[in-house]
C-alpha positions in Angstrom: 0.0 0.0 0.0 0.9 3.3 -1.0 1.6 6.1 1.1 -1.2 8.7 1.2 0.5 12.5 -0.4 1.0 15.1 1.5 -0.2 18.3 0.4 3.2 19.6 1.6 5.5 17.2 -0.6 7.6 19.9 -2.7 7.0 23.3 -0.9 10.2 24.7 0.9 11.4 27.6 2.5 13.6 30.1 0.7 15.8 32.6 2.2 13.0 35.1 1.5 10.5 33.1 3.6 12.4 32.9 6.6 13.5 36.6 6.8 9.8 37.0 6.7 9.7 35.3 9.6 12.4 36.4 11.8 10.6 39.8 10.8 7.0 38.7 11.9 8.9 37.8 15.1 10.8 40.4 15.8 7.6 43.0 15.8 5.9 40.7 18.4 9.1 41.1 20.4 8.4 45.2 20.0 4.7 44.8 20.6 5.6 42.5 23.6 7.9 45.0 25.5 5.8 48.3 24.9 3.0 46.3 26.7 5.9 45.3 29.5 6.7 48.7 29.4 3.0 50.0 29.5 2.3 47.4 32.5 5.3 48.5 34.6 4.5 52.3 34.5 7.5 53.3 32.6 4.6 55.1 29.8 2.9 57.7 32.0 4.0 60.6 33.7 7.5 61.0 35.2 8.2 64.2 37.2 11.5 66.1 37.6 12.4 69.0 40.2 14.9 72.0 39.2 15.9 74.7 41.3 17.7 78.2 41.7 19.1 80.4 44.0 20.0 84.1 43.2 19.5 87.1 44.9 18.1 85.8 48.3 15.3 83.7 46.6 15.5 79.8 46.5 13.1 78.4 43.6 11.9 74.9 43.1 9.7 73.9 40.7 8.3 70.4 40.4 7.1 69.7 36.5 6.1 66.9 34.7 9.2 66.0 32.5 7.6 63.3 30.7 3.6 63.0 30.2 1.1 61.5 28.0 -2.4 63.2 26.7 -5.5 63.5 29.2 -3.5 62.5 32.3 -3.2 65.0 35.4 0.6 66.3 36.2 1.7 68.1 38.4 3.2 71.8 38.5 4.0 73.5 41.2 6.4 76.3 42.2 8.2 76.7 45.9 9.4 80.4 46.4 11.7 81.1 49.8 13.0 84.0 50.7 14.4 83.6 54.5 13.3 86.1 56.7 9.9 86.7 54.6 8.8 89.0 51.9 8.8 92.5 52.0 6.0 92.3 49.8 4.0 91.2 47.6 5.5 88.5 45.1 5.9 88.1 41.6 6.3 84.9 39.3 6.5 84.8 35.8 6.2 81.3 33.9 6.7 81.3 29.8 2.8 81.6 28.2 2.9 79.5 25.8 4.4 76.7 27.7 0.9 76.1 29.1 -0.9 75.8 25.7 -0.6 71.4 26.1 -2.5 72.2 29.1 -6.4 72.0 30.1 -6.2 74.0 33.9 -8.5 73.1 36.5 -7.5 75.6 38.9 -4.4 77.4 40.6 -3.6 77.2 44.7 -3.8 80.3 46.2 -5.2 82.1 43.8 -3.0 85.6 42.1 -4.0 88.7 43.4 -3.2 89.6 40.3 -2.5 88.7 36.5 -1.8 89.4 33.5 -0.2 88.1 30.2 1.9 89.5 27.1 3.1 87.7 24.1 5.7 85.8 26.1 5.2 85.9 30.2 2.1 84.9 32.6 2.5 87.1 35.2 1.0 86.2 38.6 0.9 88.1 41.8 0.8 87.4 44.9 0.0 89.5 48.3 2.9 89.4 50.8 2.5 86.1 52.5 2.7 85.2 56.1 6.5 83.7 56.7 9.1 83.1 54.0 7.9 80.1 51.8 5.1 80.5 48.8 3.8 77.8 47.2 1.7 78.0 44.2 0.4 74.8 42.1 -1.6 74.2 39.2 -4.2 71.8 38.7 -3.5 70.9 35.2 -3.8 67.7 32.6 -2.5 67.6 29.2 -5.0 68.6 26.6 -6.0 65.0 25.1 -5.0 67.0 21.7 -1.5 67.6 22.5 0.8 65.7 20.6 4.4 67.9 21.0 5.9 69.0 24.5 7.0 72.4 25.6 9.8 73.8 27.3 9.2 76.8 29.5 11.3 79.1 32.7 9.7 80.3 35.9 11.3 83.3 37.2 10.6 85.1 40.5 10.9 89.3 40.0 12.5 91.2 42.6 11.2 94.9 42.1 10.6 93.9 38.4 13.8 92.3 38.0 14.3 88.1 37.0 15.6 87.0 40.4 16.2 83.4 40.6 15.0 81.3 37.3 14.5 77.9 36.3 14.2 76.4 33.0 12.3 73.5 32.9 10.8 70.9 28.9 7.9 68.6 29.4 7.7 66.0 26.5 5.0 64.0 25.5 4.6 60.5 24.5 2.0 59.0 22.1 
């Protein structure tokens, strides 16, 4: 008795077909490690701190250095000046840097504000001590595809004090 064909009998693999097929598996090896990636964290928002000194004033800013569309970050700006304020205090922060951004709300609130083609100006009555600390309650417009990069300056009688420049990318 004869053996039955196989419907295989003649086909083989060229060189063609098998870089075909390292290729297939090399893109499930990508896929695979962004969702590793995605699964351990390492895709949302990763914050960074700079700081300055100059002129009396310490500044720290706390910024989101990495973010990804629609996800709150935070922003938030520590001003000391030891031995308090003689009065009220100024920050500037670079406008457009806050375009990406959708803003729920600002902690305290400026006395004061105003913007020109390049600086949001906000400020804010003499407070009690010598530390100010203004956040923002921001998320990244789900439309924003390109980071920013930005300074926040304190003014000392309309002059940039202590400054600190800060980028905030974005991933897809």
């Amino acid at each position: 008795m004869d053996a039955p064909h196989s419907t295989l009998t003649g086909i083989t693999a060229d060189a063609k077909d098998r870089i075909a097929a390292w290729g297939r598996r090399g893109f499930l090896v990508l896929v695979l490690l962004f969702v590793i990636a995605g699964l351990c964290g390492l895709l949302g928002v990763r914050t960074a701190t700079g700081s300055a000194d100059r002129g009396g004033y310490h500044l720290s800013l706390e910024y989101p250095r990495i973010a990804r569309a629609g996800l709150d970050v935070p922003w938030q700006v520590t001003i000391t000046h030891p031995g308090g304020f003689g009065g009220p205090v100024v920050l500037e922060a670079t406008g457009s840097y806050f375009d990406i951004f959708e803003s729920q709300g600002i902690t305290p609130e400026p006395d004061k504000e105003t913007q020109d083609g390049s600086w949001w100006r906000m400020t804010f009555d003499k407070p009690p001590g010598d530390t100010l600390v203004v956040s923002l309650d921001v998320y990244v417009q789900p439309a924003s595809q390109v980071g920013r990069s930005g300074t926040v300056r304190v003014l000392d009688h309309g002059t940039p004090a202590a400054s600190v420049d800060f980028r905030t990318s974005l991933l897809p």
